[in-house]
C-alpha positions in Angstrom: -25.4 -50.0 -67.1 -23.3 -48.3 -64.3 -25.4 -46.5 -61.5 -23.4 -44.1 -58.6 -22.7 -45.1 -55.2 -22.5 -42.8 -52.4 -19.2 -41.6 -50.7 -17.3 -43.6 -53.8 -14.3 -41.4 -53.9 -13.9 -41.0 -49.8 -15.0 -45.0 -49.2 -12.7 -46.1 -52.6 -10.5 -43.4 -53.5 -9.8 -41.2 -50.5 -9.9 -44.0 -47.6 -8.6 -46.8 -49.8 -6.1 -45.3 -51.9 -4.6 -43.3 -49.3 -5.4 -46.6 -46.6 -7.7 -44.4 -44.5 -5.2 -41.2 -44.5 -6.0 -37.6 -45.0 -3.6 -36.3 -47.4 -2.4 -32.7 -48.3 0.8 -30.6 -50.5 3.2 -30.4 -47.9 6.0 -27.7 -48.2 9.5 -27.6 -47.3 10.6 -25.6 -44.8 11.2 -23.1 -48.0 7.3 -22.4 -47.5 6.9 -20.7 -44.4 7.1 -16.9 -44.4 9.6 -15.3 -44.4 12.1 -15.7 -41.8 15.0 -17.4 -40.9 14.7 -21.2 -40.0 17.4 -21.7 -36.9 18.2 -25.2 -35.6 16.5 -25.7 -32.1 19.3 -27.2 -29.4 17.8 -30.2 -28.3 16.6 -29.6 -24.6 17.5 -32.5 -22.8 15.2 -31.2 -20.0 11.9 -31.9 -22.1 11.2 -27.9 -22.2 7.7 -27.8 -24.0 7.1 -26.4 -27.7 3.0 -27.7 -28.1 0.9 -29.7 -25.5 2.4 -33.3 -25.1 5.1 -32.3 -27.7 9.1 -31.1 -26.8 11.9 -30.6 -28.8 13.2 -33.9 -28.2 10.2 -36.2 -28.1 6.1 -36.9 -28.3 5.0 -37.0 -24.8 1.4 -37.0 -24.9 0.0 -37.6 -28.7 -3.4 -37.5 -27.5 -3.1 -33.9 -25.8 -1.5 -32.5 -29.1 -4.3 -34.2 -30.6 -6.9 -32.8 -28.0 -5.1 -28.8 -28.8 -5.5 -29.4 -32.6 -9.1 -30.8 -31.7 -10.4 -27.4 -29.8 -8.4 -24.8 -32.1 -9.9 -26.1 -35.0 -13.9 -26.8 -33.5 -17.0 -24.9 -34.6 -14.7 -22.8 -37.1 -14.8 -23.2 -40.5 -11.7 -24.8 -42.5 -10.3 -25.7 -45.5 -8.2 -29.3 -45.6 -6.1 -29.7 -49.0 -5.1 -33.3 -49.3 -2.3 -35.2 -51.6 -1.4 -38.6 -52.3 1.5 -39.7 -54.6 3.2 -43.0 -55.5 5.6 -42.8 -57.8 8.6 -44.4 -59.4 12.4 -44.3 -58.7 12.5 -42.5 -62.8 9.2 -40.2 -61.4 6.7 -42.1 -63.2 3.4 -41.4 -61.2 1.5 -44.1 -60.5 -1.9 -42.9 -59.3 -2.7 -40.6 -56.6 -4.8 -37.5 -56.1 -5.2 -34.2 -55.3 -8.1 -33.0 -53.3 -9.3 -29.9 -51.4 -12.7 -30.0 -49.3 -13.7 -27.0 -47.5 -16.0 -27.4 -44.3 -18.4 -24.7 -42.9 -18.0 -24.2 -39.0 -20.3 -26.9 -38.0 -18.9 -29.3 -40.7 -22.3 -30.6 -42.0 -21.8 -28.2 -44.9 -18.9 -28.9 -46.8 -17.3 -28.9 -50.6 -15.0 -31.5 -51.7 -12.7 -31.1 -55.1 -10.6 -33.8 -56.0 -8.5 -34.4 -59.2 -7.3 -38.3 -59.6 -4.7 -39.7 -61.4 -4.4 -43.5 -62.2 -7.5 -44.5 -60.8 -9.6 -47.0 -61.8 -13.7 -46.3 -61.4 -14.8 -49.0 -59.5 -11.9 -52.1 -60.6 -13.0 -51.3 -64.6 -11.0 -50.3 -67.2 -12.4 -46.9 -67.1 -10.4 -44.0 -65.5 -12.1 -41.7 -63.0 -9.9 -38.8 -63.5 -12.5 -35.5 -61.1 -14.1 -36.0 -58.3 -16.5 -33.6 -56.6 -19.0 -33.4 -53.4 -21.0 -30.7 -51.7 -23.9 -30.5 -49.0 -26.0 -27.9 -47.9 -26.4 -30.1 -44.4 -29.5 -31.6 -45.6 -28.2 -33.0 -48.9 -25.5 -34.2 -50.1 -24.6 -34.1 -54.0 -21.2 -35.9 -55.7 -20.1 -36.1 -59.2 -17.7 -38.3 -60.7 -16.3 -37.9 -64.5 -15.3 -41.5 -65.3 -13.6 -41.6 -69.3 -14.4 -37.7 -69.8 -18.1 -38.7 -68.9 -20.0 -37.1 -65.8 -22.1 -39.3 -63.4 -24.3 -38.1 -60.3 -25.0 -39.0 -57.0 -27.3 -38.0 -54.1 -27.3 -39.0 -50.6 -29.3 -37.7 -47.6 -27.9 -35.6 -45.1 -24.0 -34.6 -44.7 -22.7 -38.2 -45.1 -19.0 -37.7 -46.3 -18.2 -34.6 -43.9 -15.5 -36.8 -42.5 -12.4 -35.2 -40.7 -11.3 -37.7 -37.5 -10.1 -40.4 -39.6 -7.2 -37.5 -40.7 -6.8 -37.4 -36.9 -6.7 -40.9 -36.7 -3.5 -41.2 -39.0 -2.2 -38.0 -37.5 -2.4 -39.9 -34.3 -0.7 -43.1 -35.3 2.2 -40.6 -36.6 2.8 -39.2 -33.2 2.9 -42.5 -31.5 5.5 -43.9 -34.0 7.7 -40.9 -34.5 11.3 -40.5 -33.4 11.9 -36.8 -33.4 15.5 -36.2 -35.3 15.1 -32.5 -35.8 13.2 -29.0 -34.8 13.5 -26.3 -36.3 11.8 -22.6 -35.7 10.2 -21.2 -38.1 9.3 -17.5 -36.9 5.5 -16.3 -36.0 2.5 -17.4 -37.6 -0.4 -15.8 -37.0 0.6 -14.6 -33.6 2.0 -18.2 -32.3 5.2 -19.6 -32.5 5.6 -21.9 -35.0 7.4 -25.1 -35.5 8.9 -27.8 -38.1 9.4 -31.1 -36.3 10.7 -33.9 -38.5 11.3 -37.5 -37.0 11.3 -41.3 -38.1 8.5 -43.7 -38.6 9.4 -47.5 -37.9 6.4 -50.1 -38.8 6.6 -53.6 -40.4 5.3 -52.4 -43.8 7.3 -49.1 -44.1 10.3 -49.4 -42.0 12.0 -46.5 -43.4 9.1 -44.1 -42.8 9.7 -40.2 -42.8 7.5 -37.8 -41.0 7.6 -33.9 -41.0 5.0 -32.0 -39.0 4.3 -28.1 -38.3 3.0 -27.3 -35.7 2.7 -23.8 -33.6 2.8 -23.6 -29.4 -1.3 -23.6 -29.1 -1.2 -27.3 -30.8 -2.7 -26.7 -34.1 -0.9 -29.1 -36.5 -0.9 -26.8 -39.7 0.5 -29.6 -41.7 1.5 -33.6 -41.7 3.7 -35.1 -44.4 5.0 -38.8 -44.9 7.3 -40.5 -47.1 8.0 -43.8 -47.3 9.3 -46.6 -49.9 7.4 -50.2 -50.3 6.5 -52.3 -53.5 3.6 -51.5 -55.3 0.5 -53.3 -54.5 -0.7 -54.0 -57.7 2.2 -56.5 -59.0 4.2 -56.7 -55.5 7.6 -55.5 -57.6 7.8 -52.0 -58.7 9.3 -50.0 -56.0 7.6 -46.6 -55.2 7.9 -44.0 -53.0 4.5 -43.4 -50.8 4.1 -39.7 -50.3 1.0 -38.9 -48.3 0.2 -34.9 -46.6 -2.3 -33.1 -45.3 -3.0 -29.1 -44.7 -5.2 -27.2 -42.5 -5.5 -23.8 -43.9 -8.3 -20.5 -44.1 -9.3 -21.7 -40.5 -12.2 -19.1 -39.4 -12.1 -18.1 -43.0 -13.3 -20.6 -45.1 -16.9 -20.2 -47.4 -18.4 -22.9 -48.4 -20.5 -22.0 -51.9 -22.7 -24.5 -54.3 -20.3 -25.3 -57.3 -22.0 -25.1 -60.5 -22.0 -28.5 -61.4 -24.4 -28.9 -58.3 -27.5 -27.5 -60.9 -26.6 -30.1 -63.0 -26.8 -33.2 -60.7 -30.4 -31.5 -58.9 -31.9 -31.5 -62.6 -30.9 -34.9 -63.3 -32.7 -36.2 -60.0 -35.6 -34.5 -60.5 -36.5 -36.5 -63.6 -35.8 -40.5 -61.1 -39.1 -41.6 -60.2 -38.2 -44.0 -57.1 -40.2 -46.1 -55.9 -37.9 -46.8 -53.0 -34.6 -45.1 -51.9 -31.9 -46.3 -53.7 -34.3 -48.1 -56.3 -36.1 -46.1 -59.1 -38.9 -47.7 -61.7 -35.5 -48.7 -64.0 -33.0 -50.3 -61.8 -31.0 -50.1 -58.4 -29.4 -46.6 -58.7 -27.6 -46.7 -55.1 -27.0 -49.8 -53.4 -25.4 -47.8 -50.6 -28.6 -45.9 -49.8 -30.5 -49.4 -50.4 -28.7 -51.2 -47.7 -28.8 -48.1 -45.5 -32.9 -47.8 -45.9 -32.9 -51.5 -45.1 -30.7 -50.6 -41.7 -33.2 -47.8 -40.8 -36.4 -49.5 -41.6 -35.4 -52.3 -39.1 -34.2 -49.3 -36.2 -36.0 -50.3 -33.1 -37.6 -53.1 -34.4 -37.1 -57.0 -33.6 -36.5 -59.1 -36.1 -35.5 -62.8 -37.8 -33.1 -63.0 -40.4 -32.6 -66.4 -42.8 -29.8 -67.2 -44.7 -29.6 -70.5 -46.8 -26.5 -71.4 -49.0 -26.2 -73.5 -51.2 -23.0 -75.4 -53.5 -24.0 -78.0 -55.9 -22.4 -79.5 -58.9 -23.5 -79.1 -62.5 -24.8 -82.6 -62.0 -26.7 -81.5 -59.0 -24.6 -83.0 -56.6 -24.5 -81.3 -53.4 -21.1 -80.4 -52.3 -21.7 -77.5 -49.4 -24.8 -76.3 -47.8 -25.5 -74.2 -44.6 -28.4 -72.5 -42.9 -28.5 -69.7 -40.6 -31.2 -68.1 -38.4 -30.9 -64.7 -36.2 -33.6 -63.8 -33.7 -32.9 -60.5 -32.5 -34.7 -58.3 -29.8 -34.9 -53.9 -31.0 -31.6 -53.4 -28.6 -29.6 -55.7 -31.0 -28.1 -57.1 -27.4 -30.7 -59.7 -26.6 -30.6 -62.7 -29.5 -30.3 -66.2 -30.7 -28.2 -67.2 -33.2 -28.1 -70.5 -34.5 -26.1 -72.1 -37.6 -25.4 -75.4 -39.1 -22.9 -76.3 -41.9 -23.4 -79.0 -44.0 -21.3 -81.5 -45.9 -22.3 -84.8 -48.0 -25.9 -84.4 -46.9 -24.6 -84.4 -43.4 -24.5 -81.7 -40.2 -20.8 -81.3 -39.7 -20.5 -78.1 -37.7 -23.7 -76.3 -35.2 -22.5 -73.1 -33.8 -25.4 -71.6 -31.3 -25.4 -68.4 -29.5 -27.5 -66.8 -27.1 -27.2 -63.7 -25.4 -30.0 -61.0 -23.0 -27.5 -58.2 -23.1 -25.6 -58.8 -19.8 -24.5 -62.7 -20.5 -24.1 -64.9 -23.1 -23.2 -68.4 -24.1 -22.3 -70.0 -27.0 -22.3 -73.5 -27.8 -20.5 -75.6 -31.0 -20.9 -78.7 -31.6 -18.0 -80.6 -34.0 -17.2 -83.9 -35.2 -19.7 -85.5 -32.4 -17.7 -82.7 -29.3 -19.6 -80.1 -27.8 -18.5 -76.8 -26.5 -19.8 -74.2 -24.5 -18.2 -71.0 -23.6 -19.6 -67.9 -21.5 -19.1 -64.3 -21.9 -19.9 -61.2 -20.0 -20.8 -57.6 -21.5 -22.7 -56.6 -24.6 -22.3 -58.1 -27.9 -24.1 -56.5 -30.7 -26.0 -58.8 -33.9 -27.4 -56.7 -36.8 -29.7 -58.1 -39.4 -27.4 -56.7 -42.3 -28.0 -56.8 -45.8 -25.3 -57.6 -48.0 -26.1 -56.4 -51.1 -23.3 -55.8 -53.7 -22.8 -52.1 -54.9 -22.0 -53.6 -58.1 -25.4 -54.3 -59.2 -25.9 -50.8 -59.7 -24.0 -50.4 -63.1 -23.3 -54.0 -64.7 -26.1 -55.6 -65.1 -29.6 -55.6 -67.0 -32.3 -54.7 -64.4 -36.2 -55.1 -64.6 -38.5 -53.8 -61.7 -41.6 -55.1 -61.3 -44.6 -53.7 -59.0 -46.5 -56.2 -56.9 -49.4 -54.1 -55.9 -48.9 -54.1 -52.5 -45.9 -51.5 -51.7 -43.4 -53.9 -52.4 -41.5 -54.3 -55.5 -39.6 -57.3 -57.2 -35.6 -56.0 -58.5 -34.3 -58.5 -61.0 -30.5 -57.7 -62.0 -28.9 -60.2 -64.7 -26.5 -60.5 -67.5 -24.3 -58.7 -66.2 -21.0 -57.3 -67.8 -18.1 -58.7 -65.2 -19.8 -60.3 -62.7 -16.1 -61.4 -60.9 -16.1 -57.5 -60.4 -19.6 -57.5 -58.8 -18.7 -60.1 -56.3 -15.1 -58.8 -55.9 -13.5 -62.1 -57.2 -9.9 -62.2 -58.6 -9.0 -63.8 -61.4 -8.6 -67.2 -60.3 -12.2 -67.5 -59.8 -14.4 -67.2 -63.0 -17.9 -66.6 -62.8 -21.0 -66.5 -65.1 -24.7 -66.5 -64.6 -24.8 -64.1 -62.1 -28.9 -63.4 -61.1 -29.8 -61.0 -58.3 -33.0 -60.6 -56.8 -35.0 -59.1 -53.9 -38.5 -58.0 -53.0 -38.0 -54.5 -51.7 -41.1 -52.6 -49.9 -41.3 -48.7 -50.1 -39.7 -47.9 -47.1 -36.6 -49.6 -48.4 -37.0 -52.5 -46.3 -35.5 -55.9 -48.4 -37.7 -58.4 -47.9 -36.1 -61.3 -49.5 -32.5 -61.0 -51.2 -31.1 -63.6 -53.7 -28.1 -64.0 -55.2 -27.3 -67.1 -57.5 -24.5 -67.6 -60.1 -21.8 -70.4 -61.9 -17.9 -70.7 -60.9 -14.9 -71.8 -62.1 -11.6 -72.5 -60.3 -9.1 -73.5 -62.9 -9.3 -75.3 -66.4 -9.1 -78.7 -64.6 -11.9 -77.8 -61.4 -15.4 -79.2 -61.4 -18.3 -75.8 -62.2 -20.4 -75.2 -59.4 -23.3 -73.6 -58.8 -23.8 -71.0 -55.9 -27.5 -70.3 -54.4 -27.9 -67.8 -51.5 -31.1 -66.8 -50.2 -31.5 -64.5 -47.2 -35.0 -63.2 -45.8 -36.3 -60.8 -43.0 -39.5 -61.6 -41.6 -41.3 -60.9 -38.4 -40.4 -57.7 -38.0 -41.5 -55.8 -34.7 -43.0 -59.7 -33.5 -39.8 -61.5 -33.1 -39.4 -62.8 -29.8 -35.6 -64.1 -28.5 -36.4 -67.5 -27.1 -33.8 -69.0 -24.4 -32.4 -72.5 -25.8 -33.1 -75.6 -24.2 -29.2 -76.0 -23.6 -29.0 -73.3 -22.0 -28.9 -74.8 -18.5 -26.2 -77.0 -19.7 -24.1 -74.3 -21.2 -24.0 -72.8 -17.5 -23.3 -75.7 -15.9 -20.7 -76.1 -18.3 -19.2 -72.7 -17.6 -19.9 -72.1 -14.1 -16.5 -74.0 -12.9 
């Protein structure tokens, strides 16, 4: 079965296909309105077109980004994104197309996104529309994977992101080599600019950048181009085009899309009997994991992990145990790890930390360690549950009585997809289950399953087993090295 996860196209397709870029149609110079583009002499005096920007060089990428920052705050806006690789003979590999508009406060927002070469999720299936809107309290997202349309609901405005497109517009200003400005008349009552430059980086050393941008510092558009090798076989050349477009700022409406009716009736029919988790099966592992996070806000806690690596004969071959203690602030804990080997401790790593100073001590092959360090250091009790579990396998819930619930998830269809294996690894037997209470909190979490590395490799078997248990009663105990670790450090 396959179950929707939360943010897929901005966390899989939008951040990862574009590698955390905001995309958008760029335009030639052809584009603007109507008026004559004339080269700009460069002004070897620096003379200033846009704050920290001249006709010669970036002076200041954060002030340009600081302008584009306050034109564009509390009014609403419409970004239109693109993302293209294609072949030298303009084959298209994959990409998309996407336009989100975003209300002034940006918690209400409308994303529409047509993909092309996309795989949902590392299947065989093709996710060729994506679609999100939220109302600020809501959030609703459709996918149509192989013609078919799947829902998704998350609270709050989760996926009104816009800084990470400032992010990569940043890194563009820090790494461009202006080569040419050119004027390109009066938009909207400011002068208006085309700067093109260079973009030298390990990975795309013939970068090309093109940017307009007018004199108050809005940056109406960002365009890159770049050739590498494709990532999927490392050998087909591409060209990387990647843009993005601020447009309809102050006039932009966000409206509910019709599909929205569509995705409100099929929630109303989930009975859940915690978020994420309905009376059939885990429906959102993201919403899971982040119920788990909020259950534990403000509360201490002690977190268990045990792994375990055994032959099919049941011989041992790899074990370890961990244990967190950590105080509500997440800044005072106790951390403590062993690593087995043969039946035998081989590696201790210990921490210890009350928010202002911590120590950590290791302990190797018979040596110990200690080192100190200063500041905060933050430990959360995660929960690492796989978003695959949602569509792949069989699942049977089970109520205990007592406000907590028992997910089983097996036989599932690709379990090296699950657990985000590659081919060299094949797996079988995958078994998940966890002991969830109605608050979302995960009580227990275990995850089991059979591996093969090559015909000639031995089968193991693979245990893990993590619990969360005295929750609000945890209490971070100092460690009876401690006293050695500052001695240790104190020279």
């Amino acid at each position: 079965m396959r179950g929707p996860s939360p943010l897929a196209l901005l966390v899989v397709c939008l951040v990862v296909l574009a590698g955390c870029n905001g995309l958008a149609a760029g335009g030639d110079d052809t584009e603007m309105p109507d008026v004559t583009p004339a080269d700009v002499p460069r002004d070897l005096h620096g003379g200033s077109i846009a704050p920290g920007l001249t006709r010669q060089q970036v002076v200041n990428a954060s002030a340009l980004i600081a302008s584009h920052r306050e034109v564009t705050a509390n009014r609403s806006m419409t970004v239109v994104e693109r993302n293209r690789q294609e072949t030298a003979n303009g084959t298209v590999l994959q990409g998309y197309e996407a336009a989100t508009r975003y209300a002034e406060n940006r918690s209400r927002f409308a994303t529409s996104a047509d993909l092309f070469g996309v795989r949902y999720a590392g299947s065989e299936e093709s996710m060729d529309r994506y679609d999100a809107w939220s109302n600020g309290t809501t959030t609703y997202l459709r996918r149509v994977v192989d013609g078919s349309p799947e829902y998704d609901r998350a609270p709050g405005s989760r996926g009104a992101v816009t800084d990470y497109r400032l992010h990569q517009l940043e890194q563009i200003l820090l790494n461009l080599d202006v080569t040419t400005v050119r004027e390109l008349g009066e938009r909207g009552g400011y002068d208006t600019y085309s700067v093109r430059g260079t973009l030298e980086s390990e990975d795309r050393p013939d970068g090309q950048a093109r940017l307009v941008v007018d004199e108050r510092g809005l940056v109406r558009e960002f365009r890159t181009t770049a050739h590498r090798s494709d990532y999927r076989d490392g050998e087909t050349n591409v060209t990387d085009t990647r843009s993005t477009r601020f447009e309809a700022i102050g006039n932009t409406t966000v409206s509910r899309p019709d599909w929205v009716a569509g995705a409100i009736e099929e929630f109303a029919s989930r009975e859940y009997v915690a978020p994420g988790v309905t009376t059939e099966r885990v429906v959102d592992a993201y919403e899971l994991r982040s119920a788990h996070e909020e259950a534990l806000r403000g509360q201490s806690v002690t977190r268990r992990q045990a792994n375990r690596r055994v032959t099919v004969n049941g011989e041992v071959a790899e074990r370890s145990n961990q244990t967190l203690w950590v105080a509500a602030d997440r800044t005072d804990y106790r951390y403590h790890r062993v690593q087995y080997e043969a039946g035998a401790p081989t590696w201790r790593s210990e921490e210890w930390s009350n928010g202002t100073v911590g120590y950590e001590r290791s302990i190797h092959d018979n040596e110990t360690e200690f080192h100190r360090y200063h500041g905060e250091r933050e430990r959360r009790a995660y929960l690492d549950v796989p978003s695959g579990i949602e569509r792949d396998g069989e699942t049977t819930v089970t109520d205990l009585g007592d406000g907590r619930y028992r997910v089983v998830v097996t036989d599932f269809e690709n379990p090296n997809r699950v657990l985000h294996y590659g081919g060299e690894r094949s797996v079988i037997d995958l078994h998940v289950e966890l002991v969830v209470r109605e608050s979302g909190l995960v009580e227990r979490y275990e995850q089991s399953y059979s591996y093969t590395e090559g015909a000639e490799n031995p089968t193991y078997r693979v245990r893990r087993v993590t619990t969360f248990t005295d929750v609000g009663s945890t209490r971070v105990e100092r460690p009876d090295w401690f006293a050695a670790a500052v001695n240790a450090t104190s020279r």
